[in-house]
C-alpha positions as CSV (number, residue, x, y, z in Angstrom):
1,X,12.8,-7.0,4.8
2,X,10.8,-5.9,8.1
3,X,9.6,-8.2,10.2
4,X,6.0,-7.1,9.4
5,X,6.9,-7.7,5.6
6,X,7.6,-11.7,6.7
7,X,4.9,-12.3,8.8
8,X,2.4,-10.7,5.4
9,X,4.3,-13.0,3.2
10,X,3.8,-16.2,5.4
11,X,0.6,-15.3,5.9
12,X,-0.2,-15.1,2.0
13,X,1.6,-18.6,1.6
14,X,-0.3,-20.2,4.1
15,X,-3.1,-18.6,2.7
16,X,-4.4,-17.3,6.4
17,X,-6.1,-14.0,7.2
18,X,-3.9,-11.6,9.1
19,X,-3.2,-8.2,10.4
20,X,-0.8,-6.3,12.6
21,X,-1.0,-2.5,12.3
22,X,-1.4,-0.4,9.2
23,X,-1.0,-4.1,7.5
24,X,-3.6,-6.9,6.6
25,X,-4.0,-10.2,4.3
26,X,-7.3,-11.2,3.5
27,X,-8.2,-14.3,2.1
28,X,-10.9,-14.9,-0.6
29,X,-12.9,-18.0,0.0
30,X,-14.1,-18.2,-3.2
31,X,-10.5,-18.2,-5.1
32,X,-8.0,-18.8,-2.4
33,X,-6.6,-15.5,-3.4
34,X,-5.1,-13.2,-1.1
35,X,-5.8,-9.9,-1.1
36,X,-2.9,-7.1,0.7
37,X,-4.4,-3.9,2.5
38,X,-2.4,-0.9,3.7
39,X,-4.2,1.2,5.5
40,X,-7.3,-0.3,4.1
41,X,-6.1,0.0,0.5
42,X,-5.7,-2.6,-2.0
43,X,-2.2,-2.9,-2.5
44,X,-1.4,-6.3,-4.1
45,X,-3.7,-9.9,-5.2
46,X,-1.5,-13.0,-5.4
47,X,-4.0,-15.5,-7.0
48,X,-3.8,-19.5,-6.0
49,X,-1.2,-19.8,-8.6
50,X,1.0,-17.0,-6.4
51,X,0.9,-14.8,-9.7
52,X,1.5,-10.6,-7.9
53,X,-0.8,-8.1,-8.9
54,X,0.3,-4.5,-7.9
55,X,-1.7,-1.4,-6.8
56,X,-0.1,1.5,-5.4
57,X,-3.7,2.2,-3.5
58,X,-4.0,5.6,-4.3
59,X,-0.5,6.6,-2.6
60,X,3.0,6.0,-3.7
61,X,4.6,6.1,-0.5
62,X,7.3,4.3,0.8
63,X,5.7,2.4,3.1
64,X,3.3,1.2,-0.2
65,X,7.0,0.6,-2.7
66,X,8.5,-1.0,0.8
67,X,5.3,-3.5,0.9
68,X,5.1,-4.4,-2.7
69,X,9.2,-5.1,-2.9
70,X,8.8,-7.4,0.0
71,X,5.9,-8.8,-2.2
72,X,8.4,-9.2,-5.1
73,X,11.4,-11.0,-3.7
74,X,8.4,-13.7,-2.5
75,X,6.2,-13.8,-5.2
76,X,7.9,-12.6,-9.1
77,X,10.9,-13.5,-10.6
78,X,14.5,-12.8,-9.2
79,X,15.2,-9.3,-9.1
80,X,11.6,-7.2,-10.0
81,X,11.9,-4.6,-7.8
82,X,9.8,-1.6,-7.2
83,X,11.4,2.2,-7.4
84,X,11.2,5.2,-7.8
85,X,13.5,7.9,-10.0
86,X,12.5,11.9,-10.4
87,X,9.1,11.0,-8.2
88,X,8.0,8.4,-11.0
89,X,7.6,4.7,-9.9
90,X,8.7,2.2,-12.0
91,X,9.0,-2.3,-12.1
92,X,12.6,-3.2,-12.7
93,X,11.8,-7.0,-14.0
94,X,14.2,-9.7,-13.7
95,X,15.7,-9.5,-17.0
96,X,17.0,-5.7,-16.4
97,X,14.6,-3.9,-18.1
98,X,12.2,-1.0,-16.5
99,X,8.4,-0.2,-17.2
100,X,6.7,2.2,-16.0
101,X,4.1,1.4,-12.7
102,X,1.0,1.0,-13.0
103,X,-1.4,0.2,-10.9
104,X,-3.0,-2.9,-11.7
105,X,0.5,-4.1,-12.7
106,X,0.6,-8.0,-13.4
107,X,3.7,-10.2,-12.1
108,X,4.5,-13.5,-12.0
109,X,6.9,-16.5,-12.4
């Protein structure tokens, strides 16, 4: 995980807005949820009960799959994984089976 990847995930568990280049975490007062930007697109929402939402924001890049695995190994169960075969992205879950992404994509423990 990059070093930018930790610092987004401790930010989201301490549930404290932050940003350090293309990257930023921004807290909703209303619902202590945070919300992930990349490059000023939605990427991810981990709720108060650290339940992931994925978005791919419009772009399936690798910085975006790079992001939201970081998200994963924090915030879903053991082994979800973003990746991408044949220029398709898909959510390998914990149990070994793969679904095709989506954005909007719910994850949780």
């Amino acid at each position: 995980m990059r070093k930018i990847e930790a610092q987004m995930n401790q930010a989201i568990l301490n549930r404290n807005n932050w940003s350090s280049s293309n990257t930023s975490v921004v807290i909703s007062d209303s619902e202590l949820t945070a919300l992930v930007y990349l490059h000023g697109n939605l990427i991810a929402k981990v709720d108060q009960n650290n339940d992931l939402t994925l978005f791919d924001g419009g772009w399936q890049s690798v910085t975006t799959k790079s992001r939201l695995n970081a998200l994963c190994s924090q915030f879903a169960n053991v082994g979800t994984r973003v990746y991408q075969k044949n220029w398709t992205w898909f959510v390998s879950l914990f149990n070994g089976q793969s679904i095709p992404f989506y954005s909007g994509i719910a994850l949780g423990y």
